[in-house]
N, C-alpha and C positions, 0 to 999 in steps of 0.2 A: 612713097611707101604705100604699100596695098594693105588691105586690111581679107581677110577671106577665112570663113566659118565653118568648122565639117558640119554635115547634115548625112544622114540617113536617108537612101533612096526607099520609098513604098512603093511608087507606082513610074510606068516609064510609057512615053508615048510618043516615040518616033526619036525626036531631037530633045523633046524636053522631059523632066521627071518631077513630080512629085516627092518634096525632098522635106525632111522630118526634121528640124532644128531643135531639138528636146522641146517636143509640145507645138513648136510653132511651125507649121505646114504652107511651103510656096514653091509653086514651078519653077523648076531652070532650067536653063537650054544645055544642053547634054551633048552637043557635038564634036567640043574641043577631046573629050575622054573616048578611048577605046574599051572595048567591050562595058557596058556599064550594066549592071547588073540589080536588083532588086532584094535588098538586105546588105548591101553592101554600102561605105562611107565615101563620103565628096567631099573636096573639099571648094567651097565654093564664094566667089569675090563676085560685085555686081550683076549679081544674076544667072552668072557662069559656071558651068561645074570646070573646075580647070586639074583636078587631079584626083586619084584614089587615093584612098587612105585608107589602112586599118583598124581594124575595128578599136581595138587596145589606144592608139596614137588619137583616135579620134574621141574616145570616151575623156581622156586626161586631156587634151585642148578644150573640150566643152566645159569640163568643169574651171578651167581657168577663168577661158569667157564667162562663166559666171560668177565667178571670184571678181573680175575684173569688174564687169556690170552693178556687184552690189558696193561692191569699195566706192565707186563713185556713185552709188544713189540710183541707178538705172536698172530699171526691167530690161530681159536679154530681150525685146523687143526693139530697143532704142539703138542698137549694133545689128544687128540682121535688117 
């Protein structure tokens, strides 16, 4: 089973982007996705952006992830 987190692109730089996980900000490599874009959602497993998502789809998975995160006692730091 994969585990993979939307993020919010800010910034893009060639193969990899600067990607916004509510608050928590880390490069991924951006190669697997076509056209990727800057305000747009990723969704992203090991490092990888491996698909787009919308903006709507990816607001309501963040907030699970952090549903998820406090039920078991975890900072969203401890899953990303």
């Amino acid at each position: 089973m994969c585990l993979a987190i939307p993020g919010k692109i800010l910034e893009i730089n060639e193969n990899s982007a600067l990607v916004d996980f509510d608050g928590i900000k880390q490069n991924v490599i951006i190669a697997l996705i076509q056209n990727p874009e800057i305000g747009k959602y990723v969704i992203v497993h090991a490092g990888y952006a491996i698909e787009m998502m919308n903006e709507e789809e990816a607001k309501v998975a963040i907030a699970q992830w952090k549903e998820l995160a406090e039920d078991q006692d975890l900072d969203l730091t401890d899953v990303i």
